[in-house]
C-alpha positions in Angstrom: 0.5 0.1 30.7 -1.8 2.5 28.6 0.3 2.0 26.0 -0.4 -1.4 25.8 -3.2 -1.3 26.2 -4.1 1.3 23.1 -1.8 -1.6 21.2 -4.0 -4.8 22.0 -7.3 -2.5 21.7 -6.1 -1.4 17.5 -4.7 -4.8 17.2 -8.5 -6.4 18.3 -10.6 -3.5 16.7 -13.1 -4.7 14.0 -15.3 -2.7 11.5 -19.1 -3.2 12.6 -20.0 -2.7 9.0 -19.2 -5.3 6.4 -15.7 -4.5 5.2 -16.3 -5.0 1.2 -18.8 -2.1 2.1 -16.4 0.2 3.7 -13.4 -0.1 0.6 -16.3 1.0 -1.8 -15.5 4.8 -1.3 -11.5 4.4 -0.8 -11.5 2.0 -3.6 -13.1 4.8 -5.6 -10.9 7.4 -4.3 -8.1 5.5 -5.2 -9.0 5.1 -8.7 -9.7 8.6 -9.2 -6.5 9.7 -7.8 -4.1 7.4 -9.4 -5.6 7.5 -12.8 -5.3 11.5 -12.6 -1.2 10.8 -12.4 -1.1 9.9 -16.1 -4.8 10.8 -17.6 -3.0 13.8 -18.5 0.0 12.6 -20.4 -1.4 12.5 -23.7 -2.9 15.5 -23.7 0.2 17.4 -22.4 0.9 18.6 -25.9 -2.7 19.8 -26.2 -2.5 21.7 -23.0 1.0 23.2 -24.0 -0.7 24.6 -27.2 -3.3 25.9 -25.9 -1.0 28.2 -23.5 1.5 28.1 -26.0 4.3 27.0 -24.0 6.8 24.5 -24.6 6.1 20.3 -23.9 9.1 20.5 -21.2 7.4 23.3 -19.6 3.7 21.3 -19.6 5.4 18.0 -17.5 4.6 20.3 -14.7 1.2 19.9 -14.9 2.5 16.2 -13.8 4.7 16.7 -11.7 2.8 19.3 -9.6 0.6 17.4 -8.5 2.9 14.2 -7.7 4.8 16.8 -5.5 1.7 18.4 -4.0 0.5 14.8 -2.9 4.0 14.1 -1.7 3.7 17.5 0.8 0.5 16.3 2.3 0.7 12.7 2.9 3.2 12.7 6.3 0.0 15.1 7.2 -2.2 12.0 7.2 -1.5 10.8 10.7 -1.8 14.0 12.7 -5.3 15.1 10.5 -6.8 11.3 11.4 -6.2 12.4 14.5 -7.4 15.9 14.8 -10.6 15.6 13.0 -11.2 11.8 12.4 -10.2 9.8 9.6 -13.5 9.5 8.2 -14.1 13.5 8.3 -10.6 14.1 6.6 -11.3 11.6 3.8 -14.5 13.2 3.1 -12.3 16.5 2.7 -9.6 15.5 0.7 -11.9 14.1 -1.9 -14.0 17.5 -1.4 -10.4 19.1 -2.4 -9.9 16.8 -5.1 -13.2 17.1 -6.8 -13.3 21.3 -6.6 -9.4 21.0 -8.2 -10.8 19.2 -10.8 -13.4 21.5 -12.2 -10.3 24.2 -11.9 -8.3 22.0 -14.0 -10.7 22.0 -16.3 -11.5 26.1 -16.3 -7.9 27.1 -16.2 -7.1 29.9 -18.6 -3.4 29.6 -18.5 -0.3 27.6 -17.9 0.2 28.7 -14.0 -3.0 28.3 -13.4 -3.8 25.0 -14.0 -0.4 23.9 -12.7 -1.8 25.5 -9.1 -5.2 23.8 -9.5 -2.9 20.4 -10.2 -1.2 21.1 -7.5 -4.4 22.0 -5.1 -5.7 18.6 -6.7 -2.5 17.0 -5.6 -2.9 18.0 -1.5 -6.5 16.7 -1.8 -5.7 13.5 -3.4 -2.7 12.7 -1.9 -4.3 11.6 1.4 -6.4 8.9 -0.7 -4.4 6.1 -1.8 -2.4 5.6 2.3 -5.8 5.7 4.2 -7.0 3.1 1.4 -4.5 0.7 1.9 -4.2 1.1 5.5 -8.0 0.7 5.6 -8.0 -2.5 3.8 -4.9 -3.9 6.2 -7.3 -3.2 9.1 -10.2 -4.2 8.2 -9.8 -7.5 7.1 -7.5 -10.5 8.3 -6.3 -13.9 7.1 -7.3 -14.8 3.5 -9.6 -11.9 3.1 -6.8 -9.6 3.6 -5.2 -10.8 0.7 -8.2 -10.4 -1.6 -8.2 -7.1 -0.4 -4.8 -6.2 -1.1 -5.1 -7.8 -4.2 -8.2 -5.3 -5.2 -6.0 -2.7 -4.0 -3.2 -3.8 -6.0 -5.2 -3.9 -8.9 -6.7 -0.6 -8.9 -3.1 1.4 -8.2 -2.0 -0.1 -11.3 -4.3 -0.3 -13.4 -5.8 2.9 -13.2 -2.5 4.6 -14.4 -2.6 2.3 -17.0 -5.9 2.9 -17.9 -4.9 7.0 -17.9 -3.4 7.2 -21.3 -6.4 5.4 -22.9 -9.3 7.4 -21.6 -7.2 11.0 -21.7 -6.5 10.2 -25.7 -10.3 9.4 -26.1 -11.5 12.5 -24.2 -9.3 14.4 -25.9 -9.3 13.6 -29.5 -13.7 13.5 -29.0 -14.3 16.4 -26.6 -11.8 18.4 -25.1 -8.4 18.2 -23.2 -10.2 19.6 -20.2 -13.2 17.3 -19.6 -10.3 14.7 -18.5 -10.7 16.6 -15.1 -14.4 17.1 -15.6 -15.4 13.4 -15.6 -14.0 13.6 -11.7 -16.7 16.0 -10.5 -19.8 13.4 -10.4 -17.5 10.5 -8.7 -15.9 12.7 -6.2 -19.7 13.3 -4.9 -20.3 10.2 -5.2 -17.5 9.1 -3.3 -18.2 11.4 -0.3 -22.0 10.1 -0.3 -20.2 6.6 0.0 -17.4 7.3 2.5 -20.6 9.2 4.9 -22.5 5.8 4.6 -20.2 3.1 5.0 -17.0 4.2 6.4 -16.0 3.8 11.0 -13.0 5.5 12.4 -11.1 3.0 14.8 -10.0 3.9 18.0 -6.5 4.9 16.7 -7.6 7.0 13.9 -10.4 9.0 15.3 -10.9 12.8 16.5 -9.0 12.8 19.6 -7.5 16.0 22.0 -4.6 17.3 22.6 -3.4 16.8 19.1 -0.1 18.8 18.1 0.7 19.4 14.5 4.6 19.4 13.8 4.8 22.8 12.3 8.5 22.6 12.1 9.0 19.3 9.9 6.4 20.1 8.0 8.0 23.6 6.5 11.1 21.6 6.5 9.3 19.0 3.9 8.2 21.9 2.2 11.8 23.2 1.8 13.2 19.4 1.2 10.7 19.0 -1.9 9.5 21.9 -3.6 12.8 23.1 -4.6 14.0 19.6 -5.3 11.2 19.4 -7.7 11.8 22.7 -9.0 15.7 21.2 -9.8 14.5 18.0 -11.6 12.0 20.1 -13.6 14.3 22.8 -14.8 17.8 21.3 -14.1 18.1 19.9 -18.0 17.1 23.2 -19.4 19.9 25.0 -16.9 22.6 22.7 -17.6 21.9 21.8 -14.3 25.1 22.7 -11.7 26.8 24.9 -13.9 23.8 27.3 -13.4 24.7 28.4 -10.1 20.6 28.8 -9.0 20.1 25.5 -9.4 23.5 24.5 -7.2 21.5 26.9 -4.7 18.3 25.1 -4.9 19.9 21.9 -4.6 21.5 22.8 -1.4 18.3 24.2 0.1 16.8 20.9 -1.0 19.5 18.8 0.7 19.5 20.5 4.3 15.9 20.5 3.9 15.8 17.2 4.0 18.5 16.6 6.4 16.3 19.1 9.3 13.5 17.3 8.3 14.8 13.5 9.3 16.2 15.3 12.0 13.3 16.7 13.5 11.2 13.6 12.6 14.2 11.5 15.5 14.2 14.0 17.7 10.5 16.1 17.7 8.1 14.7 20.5 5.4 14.5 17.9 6.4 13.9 14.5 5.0 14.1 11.3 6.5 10.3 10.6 7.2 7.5 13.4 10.1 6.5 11.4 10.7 3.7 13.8 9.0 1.8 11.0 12.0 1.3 9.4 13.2 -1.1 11.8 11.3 -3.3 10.1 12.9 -5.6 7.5 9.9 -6.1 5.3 8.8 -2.6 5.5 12.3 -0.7 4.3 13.5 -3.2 1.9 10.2 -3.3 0.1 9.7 0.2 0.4 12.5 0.9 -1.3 11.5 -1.5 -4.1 8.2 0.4 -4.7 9.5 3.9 -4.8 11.6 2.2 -7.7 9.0 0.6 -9.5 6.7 3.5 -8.9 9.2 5.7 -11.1 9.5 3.1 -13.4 5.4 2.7 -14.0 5.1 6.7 -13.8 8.3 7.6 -16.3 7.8 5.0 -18.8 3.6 5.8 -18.9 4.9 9.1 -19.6 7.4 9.2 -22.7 5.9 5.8 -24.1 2.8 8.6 -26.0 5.3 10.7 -26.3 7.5 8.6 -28.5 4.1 6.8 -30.2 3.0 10.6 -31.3 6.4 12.5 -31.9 8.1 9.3 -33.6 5.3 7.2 -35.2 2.9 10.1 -35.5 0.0 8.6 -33.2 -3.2 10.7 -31.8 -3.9 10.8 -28.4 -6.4 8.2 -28.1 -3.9 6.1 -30.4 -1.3 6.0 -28.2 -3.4 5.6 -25.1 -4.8 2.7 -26.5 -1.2 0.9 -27.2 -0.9 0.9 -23.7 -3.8 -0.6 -23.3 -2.2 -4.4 -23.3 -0.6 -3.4 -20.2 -3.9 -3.8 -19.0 -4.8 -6.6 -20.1 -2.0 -8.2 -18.9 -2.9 -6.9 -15.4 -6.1 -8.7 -15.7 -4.8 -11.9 -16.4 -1.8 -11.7 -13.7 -5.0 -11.1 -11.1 -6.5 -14.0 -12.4 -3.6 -16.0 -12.0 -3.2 -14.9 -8.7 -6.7 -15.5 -7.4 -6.6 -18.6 -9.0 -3.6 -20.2 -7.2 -3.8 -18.0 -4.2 -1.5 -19.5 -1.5 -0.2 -21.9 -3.8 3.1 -20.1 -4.2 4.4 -17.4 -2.1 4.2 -13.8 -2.4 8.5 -13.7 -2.8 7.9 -16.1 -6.1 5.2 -13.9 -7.4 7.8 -11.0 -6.6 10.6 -12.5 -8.4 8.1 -13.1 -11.5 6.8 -10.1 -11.5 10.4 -8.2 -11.7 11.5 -10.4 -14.4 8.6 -10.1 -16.2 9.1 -5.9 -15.9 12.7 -6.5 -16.7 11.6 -8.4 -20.3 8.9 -6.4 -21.3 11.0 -2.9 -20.9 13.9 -4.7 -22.9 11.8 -5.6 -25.3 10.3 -1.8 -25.5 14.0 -1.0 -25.7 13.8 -3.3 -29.3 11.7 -0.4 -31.0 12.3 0.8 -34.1 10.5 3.3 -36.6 9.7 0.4 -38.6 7.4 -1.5 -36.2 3.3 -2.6 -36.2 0.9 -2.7 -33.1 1.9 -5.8 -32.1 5.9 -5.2 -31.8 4.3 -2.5 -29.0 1.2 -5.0 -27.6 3.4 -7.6 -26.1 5.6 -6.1 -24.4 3.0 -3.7 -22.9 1.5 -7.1 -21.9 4.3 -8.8 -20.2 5.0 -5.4 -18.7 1.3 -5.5 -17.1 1.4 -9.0 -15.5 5.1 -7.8 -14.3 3.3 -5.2 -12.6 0.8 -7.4 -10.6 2.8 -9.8 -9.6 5.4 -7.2 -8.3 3.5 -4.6 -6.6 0.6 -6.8 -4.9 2.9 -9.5 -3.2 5.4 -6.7 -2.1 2.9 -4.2 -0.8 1.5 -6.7 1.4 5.1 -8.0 2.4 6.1 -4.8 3.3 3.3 -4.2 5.8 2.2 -7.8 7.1 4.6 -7.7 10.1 3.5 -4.2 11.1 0.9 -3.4 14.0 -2.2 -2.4 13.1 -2.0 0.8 14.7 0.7 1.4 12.5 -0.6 1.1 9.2 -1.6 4.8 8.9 1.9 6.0 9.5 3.4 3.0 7.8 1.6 3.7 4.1 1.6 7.5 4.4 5.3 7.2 4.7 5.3 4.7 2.3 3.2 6.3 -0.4 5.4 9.9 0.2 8.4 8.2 -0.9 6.3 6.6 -4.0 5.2 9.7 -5.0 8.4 11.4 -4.4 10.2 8.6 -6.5 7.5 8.9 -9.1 7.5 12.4 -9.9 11.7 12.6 -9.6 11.3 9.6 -12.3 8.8 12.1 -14.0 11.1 14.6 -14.1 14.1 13.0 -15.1 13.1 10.9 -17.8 13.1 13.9 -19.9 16.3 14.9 -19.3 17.6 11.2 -19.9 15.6 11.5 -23.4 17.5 14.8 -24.0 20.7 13.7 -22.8 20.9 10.2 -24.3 19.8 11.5 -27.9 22.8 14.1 -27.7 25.1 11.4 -27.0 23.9 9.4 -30.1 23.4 12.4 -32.5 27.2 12.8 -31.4 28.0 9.2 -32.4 25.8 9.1 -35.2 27.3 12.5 -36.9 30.4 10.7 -37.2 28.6 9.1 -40.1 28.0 12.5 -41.7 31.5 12.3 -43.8 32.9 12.9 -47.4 34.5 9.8 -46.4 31.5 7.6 -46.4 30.8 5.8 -49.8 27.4 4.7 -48.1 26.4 8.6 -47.1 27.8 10.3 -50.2 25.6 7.5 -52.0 22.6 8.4 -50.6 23.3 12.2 -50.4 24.0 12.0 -54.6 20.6 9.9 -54.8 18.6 12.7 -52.9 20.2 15.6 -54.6 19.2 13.7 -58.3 15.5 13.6 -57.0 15.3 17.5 -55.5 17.5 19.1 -58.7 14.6 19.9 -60.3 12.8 21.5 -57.3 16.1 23.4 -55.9 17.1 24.7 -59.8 20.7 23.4 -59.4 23.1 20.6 -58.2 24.2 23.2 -55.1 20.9 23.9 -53.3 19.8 20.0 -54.6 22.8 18.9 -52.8 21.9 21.3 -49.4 18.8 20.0 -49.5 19.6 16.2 -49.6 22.2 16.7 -47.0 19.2 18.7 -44.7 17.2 15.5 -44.9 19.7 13.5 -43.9 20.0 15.6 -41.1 17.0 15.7 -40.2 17.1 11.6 -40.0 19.9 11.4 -38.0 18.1 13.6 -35.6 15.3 11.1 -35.8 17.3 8.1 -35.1 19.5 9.3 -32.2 16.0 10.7 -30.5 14.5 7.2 -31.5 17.9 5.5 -29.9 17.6 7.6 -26.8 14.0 6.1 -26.1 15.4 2.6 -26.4 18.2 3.5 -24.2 16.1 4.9 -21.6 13.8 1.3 -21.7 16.7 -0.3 -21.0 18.0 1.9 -18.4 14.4 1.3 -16.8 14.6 -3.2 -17.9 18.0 -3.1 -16.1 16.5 -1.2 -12.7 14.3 -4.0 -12.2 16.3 -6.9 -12.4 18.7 -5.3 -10.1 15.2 -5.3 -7.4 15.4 -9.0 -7.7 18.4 -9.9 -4.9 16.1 -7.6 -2.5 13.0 -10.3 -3.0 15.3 -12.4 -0.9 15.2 -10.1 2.2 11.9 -9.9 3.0 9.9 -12.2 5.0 7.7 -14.7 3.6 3.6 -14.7 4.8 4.3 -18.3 5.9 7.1 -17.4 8.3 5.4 -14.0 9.5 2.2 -16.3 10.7 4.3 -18.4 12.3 5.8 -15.9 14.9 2.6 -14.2 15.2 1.3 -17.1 16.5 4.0 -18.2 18.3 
């Protein structure tokens, strides 16, 4: 009966402050947290010469903190209820903001990847208790406005990453990207103290146990996974046998960890969740779409600085169109609102990622802004009308008292599928240009009219330099080399696009398993 009773009390539970008030703080929170997943990726070969390490080695200063974040969010639940959520949002942006100022003090390569990582376990908490703040604290139309602000903010700030790390960086310093967080972390914890309520099911309450064991099972399930997809490519993955270790630490990690979370009286995750239709199906259609924004947000600078010789702020701001396009997919949506349902704005939305990574996949060396601006444009409304409509589809037949549990379990596999997809887009760049330098060399032959043409029409033009036809002829057949290498890296970027363009049209038959808003109202009122 208590049960029940808890249930009907969180399901009639409403803020006594006005609710637009309330999402100021998380809505800044948010922001700061996701645009610190990719504010970094243009600087990353800054940051790698400044410790002098290699640019594989500086993707951990990514993926450390996706993993970190990943670690504390099935913490969320049991900290709401140990200390309050209001209290334990205050101190994960405290975390976040003092991680931020170490970021930007580090004085070498470990160090800032633990201060990314400490910046990680204080902003990982963030982006669940947003959403599941906005869930509760609005209903019926306003709930979708809402959503739709949330929506907007988790993808636009990633976008918006790139753009304001290249500008910091080419006009300051690499490390004032983590410096800018200091006065809006403050900020944010004057806010959340002013306008933010705990309801009854996320307050301090007694009594509270903390699963110790699943969470140093989560700990064994992830770090070492993300120690495998970091350094897996550089160990020729299972044929180094530590890495065949770590994977098998990973795997029964995760395995005790599921297993603890069925049977342990109070679990880190309520996986019963799961039950639920709309949740799994489009959970599982955000953790890809999340690895998909994340990796392609990564090597997209990348290939703009390493191929096309872009600066920083350059190849942040060719990204930029992905904004724009999110701006005028929000506009679209808030300007036919219920007019068509969320699963049509999903299936729009997939397709429109599916185009606009095919056409990055078009790329060559040979391109201007533009061949880059549209497809970063389509990609961006993609983006909206995907991950709005199926956030809220995946959580508009839960309880409201299981919204905290819901996201945080939510987000963790988000994260966790973003910084895999982190981590292994480099390792499909490395891969996929070895199989084309492999197909390419072929080309490479005596018995090519077209390459011993060009190799006698570089050698004419560097016998003067080299002294004779033999080092002229070395030297021509160098520079040939030396394209090939180009093209197949070039190739392996537009195969890895297309890898990513083909991922989300295979999403598309899962639109049809969710629920639609229409038919979720109706059984709640029946």
């Amino acid at each position: 009966m208590s049960e029940n009773t808890n249930i009907v009390s969180a399901e009639e539970w409403t803020p006594k402050t006005n609710p637009w008030l309330i999402i100021m703080p998380v809505m800044l929170a948010t922001f700061m947290y996701a645009l610190d997943e990719t504010v970094a990726n243009v600087a990353l070969p800054h940051i790698a010469g400044s410790y002098s390490v290699s640019n594989q080695e500086s993707i951990w200063v990514l993926t450390s903190y996706l993993m970190a974040s990943s670690i504390v969010i099935p913490m969320i639940d049991f900290f709401c209820k140990f200390m309050g959520r209001k209290n334990f949002f205050m101190l994960g942006v405290f975390i976040f903001t003092v991680a931020s100022f170490l970021c930007g003090i580090a004085n070498s390569i470990g160090m800032i990847v633990i201060a990314r990582a400490m910046q990680g376990f204080g902003g990982g908490c963030l982006m669940p208790m947003a959403q599941a703040v906005c869930m509760e604290s609005f209903t019926g139309e306003a709930r979708n406005k809402a959503m739709a602000v949330f929506g907007l903010v988790v993808i636009v700030a990633p976008i918006l990453g790139p753009v304001m790390g290249g500008y910091i960086t080419e006009n300051w310093s690499w490390p004032y990207i983590f410096f800018i967080n200091v006065p809006f972390g403050f900020l944010c914890i004057a806010l959340a103290k002013q306008f933010m309520e705990d309801p009854p099911y996320a307050s301090r309450q007694k009594n509270i146990h903390l699963d110790k064991w699943g969470f140093l099972w989560l700990c064994v399930w992830l770090v070492p996974l993300q120690i495998v997809f970091d350094k897996g490519n550089d160990a020729d993955w299972f044929n180094a046998s530590w890495i065949c270790w770590l994977t098998a630490i990973a795997v029964s990690g995760a395995v005790l960890f599921f297993y603890m979370q069925i049977k342990g009286k109070n679990p880190l995750i309520k996986l019963d969740v799961l039950k639920d239709t709309n949740y799994l199906f489009g959970t599982v259609m955000l953790i890809l779409i999340n690895a998909v924004l994340l990796a392609s947000l990564a090597i997209l600078p990348q290939m703009l600085q390493y191929m096309l010789g872009y600066d920083s702020f350059l190849s942040g701001l060719a990204i930029m169109p992905r904004g724009l396009g999110c701006l005028t997919a929000l506009l679209i949506f808030g300007g036919l609102g219920g007019k068509i349902s969320y699963k049509t704005y999903g299936i729009i939305g997939l397709c429109a990622l599916g185009i606009g990574g095919w056409m990055l996949s078009l790329l060559n060396l040979e391109i201007n802004p533009l061949n880059i601006a549209i497809p970063n444009y389509i990609f961006g409304i993609g983006l909206v009308f995907s991950f709005m409509p199926i956030t809220t589809l995946s959580c508009i037949t839960l309880r409201n008292d299981q919204m905290t549990n819901a996201s945080g379990f939510q987000n963790l596999l988000k994260t966790i599928g973003g910084a895999i997809g982190t981590s292994l887009v480099a390792t499909m760049i490395s891969r996929f240009s070895q199989v084309h330098q492999n197909g390419l060399v072929k080309n490479l032959s005596i018995s090519n009219p077209v390459f011993m043409e060009k190799l006698s029409t570089y050698a004419g033009s560097f016998v003067h330099q080299a002294g004779d036809m033999v080092n002229a002829t070395y030297m021509a057949g160098k520079m040939l080399y030396n394209q090939l290498i180009q093209q197949s890296t070039l190739c392996a970027y537009m195969t890895t696009f297309k890898v990513f363009s083909i991922a989300c049209f295979i999403l598309i038959p899962l639109m049809f398993l969710l629920k639609s808003e229409r038919k979720v109202s109706v059984k709640v009122k029946d």
